[in-house]
N, CA, C and O atoms as CSV, one atom per row, in Angstrom:
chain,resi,resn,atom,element,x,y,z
A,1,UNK,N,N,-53.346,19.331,-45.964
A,1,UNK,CA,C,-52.998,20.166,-44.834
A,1,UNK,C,C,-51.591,20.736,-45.067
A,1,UNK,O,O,-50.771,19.921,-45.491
A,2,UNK,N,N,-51.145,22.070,-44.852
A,2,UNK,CA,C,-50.287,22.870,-45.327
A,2,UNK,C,C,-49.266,22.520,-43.678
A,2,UNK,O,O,-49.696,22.575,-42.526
A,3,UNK,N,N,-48.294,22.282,-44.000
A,3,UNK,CA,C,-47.154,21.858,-42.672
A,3,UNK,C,C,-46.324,23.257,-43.085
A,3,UNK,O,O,-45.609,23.406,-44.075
A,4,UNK,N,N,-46.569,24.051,-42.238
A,4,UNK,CA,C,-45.701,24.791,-42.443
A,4,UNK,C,C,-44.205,25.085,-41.869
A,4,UNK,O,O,-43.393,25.678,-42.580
A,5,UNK,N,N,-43.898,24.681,-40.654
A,5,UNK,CA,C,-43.195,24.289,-40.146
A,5,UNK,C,C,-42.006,23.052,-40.475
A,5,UNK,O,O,-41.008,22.819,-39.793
A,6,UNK,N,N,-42.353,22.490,-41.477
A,6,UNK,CA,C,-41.480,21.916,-42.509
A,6,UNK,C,C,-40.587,22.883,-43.539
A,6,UNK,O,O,-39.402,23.193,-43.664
A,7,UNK,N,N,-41.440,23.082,-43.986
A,7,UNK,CA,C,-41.047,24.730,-44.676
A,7,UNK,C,C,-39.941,25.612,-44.442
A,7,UNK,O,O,-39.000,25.819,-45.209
A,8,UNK,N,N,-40.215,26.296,-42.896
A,8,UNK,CA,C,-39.852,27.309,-42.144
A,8,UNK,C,C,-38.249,26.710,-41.875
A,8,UNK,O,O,-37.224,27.386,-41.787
A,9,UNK,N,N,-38.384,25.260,-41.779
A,9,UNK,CA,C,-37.006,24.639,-40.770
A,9,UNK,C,C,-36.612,24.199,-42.030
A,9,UNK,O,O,-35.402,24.119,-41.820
A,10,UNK,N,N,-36.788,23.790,-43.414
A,10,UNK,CA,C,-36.091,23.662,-44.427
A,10,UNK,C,C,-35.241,25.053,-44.674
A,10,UNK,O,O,-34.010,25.083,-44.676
A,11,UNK,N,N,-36.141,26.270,-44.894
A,11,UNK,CA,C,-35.535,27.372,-45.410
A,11,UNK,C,C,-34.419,28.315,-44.022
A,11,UNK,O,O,-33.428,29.024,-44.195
A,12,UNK,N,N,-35.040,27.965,-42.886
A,12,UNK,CA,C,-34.091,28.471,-41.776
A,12,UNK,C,C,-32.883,27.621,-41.745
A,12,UNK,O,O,-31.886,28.210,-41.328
A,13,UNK,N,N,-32.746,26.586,-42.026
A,13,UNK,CA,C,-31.126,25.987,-42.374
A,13,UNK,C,C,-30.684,26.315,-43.850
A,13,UNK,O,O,-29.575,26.013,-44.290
A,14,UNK,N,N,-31.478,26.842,-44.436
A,14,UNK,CA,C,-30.510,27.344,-45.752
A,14,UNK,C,C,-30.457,25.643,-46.697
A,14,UNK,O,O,-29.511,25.231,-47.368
A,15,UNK,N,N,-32.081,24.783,-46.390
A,15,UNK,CA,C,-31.169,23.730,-47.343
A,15,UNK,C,C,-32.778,23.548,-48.535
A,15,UNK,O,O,-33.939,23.419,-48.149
A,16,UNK,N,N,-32.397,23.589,-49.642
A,16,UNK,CA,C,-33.081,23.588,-50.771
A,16,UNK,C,C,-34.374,22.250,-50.886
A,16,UNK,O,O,-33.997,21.264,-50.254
A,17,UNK,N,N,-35.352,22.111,-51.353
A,17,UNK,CA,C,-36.059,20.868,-51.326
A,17,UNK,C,C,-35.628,19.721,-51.864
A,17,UNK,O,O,-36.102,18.644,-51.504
A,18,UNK,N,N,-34.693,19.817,-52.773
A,18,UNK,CA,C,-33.878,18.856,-53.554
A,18,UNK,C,C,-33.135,18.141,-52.692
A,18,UNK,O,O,-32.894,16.949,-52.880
A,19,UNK,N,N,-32.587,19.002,-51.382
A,19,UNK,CA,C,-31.776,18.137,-50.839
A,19,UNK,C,C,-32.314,17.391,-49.568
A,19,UNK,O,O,-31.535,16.711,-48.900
A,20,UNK,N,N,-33.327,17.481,-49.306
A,20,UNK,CA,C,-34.307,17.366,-48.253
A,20,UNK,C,C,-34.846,15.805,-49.233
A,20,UNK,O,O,-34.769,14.706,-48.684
A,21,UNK,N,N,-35.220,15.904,-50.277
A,21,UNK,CA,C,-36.291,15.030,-51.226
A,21,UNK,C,C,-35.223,13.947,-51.573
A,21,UNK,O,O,-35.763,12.894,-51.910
A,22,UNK,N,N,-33.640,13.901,-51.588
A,22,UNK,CA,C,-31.971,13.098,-51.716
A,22,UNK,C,C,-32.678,12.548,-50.332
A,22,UNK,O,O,-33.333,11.507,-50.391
A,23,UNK,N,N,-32.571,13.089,-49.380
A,23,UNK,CA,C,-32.520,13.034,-48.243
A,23,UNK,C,C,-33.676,11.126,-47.651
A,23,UNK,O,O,-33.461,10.043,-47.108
A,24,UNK,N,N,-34.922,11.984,-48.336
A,24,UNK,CA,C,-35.865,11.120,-48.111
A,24,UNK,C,C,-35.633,10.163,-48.848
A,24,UNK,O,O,-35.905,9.018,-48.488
A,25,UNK,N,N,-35.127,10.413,-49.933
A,25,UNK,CA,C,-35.002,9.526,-51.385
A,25,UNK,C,C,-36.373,9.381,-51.910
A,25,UNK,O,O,-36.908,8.305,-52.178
A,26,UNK,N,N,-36.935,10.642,-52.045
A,26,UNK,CA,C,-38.434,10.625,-52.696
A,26,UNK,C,C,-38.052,11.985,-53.555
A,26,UNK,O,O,-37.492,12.999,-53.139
A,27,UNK,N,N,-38.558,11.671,-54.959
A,27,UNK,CA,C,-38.291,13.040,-56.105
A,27,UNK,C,C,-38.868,14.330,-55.424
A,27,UNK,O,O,-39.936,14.412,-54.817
A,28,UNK,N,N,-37.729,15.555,-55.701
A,28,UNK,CA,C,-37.944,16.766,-55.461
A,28,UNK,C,C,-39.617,16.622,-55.582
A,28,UNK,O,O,-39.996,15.980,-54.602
A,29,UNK,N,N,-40.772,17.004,-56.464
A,29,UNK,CA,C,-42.084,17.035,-57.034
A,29,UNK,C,C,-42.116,16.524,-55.623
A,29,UNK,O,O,-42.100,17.372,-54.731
A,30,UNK,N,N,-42.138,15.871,-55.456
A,30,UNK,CA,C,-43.276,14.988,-54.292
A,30,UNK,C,C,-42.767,15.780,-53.170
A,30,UNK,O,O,-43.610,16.278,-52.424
A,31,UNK,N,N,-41.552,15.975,-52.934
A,31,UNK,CA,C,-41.229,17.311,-51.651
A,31,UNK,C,C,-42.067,18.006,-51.265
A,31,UNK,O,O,-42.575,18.098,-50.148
A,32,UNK,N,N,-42.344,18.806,-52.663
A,32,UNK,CA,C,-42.560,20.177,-52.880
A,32,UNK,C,C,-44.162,19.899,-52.212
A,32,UNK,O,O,-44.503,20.591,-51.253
A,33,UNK,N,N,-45.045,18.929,-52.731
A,33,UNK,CA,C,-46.541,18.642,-52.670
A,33,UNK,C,C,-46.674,18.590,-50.900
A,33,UNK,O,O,-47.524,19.019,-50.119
A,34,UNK,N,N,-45.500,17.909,-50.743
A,34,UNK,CA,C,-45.971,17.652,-48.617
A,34,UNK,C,C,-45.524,19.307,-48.167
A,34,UNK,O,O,-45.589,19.516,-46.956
A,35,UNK,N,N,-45.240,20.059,-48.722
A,35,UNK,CA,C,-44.733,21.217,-48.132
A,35,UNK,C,C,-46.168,22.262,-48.462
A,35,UNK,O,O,-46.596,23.091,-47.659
A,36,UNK,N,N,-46.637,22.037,-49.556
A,36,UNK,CA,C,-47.951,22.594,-50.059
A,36,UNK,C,C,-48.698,21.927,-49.250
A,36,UNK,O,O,-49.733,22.540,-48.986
A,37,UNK,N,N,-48.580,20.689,-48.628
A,37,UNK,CA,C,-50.161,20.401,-48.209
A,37,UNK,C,C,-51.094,19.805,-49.691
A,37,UNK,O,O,-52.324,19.810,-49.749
A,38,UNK,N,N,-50.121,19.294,-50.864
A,38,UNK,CA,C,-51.275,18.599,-51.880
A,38,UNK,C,C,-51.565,16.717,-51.336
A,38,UNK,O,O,-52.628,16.098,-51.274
A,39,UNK,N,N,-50.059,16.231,-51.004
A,39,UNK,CA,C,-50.463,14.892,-50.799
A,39,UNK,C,C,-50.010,14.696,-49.108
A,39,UNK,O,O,-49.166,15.300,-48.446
A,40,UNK,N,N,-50.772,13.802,-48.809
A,40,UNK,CA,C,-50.783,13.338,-47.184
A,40,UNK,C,C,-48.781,12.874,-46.998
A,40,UNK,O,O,-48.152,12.195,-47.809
A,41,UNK,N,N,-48.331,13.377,-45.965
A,41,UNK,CA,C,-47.065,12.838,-45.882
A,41,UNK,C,C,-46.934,11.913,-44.887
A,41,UNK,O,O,-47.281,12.243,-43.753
A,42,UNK,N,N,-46.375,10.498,-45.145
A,42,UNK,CA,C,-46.263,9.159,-44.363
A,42,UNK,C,C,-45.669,9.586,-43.103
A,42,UNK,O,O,-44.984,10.603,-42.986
A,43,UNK,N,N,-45.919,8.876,-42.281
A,43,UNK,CA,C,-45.372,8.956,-41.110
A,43,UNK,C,C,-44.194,8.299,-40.878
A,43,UNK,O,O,-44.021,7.729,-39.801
A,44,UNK,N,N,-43.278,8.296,-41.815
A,44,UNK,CA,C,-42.206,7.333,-41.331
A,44,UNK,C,C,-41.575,8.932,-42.319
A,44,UNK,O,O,-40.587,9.472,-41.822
A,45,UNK,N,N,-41.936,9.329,-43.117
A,45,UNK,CA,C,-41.208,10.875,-43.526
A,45,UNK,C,C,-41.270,11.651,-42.371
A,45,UNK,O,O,-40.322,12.435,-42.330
A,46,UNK,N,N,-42.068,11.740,-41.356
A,46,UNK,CA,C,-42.620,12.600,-40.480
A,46,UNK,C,C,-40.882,12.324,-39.761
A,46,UNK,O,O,-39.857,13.005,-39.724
A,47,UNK,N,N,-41.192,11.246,-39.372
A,47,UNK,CA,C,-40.457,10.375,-38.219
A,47,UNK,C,C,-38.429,11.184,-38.801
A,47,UNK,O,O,-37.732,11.661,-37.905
A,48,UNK,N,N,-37.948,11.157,-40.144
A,48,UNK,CA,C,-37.119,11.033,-40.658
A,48,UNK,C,C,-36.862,12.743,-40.575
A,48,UNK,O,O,-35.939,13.420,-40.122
A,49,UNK,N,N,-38.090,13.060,-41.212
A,49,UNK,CA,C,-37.859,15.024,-40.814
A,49,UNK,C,C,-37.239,15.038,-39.452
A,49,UNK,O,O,-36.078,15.442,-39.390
A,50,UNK,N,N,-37.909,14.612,-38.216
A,50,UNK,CA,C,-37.913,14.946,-36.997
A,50,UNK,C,C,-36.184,14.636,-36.724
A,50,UNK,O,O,-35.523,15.539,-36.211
A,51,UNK,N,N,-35.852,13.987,-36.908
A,51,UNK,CA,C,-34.403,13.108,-36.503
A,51,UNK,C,C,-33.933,13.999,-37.441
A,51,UNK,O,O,-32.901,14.308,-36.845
A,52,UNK,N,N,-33.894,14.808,-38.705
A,52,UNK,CA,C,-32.787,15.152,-39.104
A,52,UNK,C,C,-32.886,16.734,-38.678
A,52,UNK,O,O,-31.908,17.464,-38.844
A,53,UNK,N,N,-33.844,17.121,-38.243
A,53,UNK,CA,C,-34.272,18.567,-37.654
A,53,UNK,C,C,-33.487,18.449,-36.426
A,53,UNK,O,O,-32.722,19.333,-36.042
A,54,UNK,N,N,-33.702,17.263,-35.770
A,54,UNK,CA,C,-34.310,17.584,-34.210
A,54,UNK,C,C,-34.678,17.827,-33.926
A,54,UNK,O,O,-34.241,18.840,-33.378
A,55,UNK,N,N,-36.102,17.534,-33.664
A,55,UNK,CA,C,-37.544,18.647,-33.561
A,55,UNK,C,C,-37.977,17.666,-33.353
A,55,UNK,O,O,-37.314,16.638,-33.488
A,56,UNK,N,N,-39.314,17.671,-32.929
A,56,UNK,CA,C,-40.658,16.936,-32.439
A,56,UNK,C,C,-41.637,17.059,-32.959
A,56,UNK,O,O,-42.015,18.185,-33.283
A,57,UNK,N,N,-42.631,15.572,-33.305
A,57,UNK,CA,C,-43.309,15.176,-34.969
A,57,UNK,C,C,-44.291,16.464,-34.731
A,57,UNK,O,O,-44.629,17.161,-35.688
A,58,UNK,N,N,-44.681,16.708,-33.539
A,58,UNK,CA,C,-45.848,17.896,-32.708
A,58,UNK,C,C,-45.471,19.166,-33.352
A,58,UNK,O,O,-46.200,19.939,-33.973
A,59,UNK,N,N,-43.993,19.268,-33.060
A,59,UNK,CA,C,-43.524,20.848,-33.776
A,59,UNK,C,C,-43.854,20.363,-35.308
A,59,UNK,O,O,-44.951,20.716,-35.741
A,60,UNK,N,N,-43.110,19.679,-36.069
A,60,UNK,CA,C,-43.491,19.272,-37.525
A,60,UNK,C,C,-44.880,19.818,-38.197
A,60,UNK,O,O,-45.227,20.442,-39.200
A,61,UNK,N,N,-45.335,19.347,-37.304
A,61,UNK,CA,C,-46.809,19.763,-37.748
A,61,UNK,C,C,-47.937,20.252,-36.578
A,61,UNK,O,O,-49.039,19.858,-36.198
A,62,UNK,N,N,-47.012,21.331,-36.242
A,62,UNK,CA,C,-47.911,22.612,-35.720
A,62,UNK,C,C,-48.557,22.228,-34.392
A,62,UNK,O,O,-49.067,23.248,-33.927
A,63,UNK,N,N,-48.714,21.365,-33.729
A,63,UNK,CA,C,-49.274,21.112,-32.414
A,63,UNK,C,C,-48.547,21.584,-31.140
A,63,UNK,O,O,-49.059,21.787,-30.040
A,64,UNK,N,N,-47.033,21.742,-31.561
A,64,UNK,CA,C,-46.285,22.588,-30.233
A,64,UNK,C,C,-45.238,23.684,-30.803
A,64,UNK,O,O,-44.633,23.558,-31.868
A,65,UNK,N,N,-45.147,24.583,-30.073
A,65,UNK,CA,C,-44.298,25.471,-30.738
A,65,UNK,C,C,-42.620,25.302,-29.716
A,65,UNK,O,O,-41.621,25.987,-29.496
A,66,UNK,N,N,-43.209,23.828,-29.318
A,66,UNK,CA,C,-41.333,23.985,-28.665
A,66,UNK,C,C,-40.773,22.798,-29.324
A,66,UNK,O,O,-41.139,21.636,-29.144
A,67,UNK,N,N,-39.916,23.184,-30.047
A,67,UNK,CA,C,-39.291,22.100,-30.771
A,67,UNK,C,C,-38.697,20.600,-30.412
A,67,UNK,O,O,-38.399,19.687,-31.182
A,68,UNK,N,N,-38.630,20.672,-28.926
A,68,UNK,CA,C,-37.967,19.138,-28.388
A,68,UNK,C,C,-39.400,18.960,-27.484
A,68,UNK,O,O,-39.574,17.956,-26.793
């Protein structure tokens, strides 16, 4: 499943997948795959996006379009 909204809020802050993938402490490659939609992304990444966005796991992945 393609999260696009991961994507959108990576590239609307201007911050690269490398530093997002530091972030998680999971290799760039494996970033890149949860942003494609190749491998399922854990819910404790979900959880870690959300807190460093500020956003809501719903916005994350497309179920609300209001971010809190």
């Amino acid at each position: 499943m393609l999260f696009e909204n991961i994507r959108n809020l990576r590239e609307d802050n201007d911050k690269k997948q490398i530093e997002l993938a530091e972030y998680l402490n999971i290799k760039q490659t494996t970033y890149s795959k949860y942003e494609l939609g190749k491998i399922n992304i854990p819910i404790e990444v979900f959880i870690k996006l959300a807190d460093y966005y500020d956003v809501s796991i719903d916005y994350l992945v497309g179920r609300s379009i209001k971010k809190k």
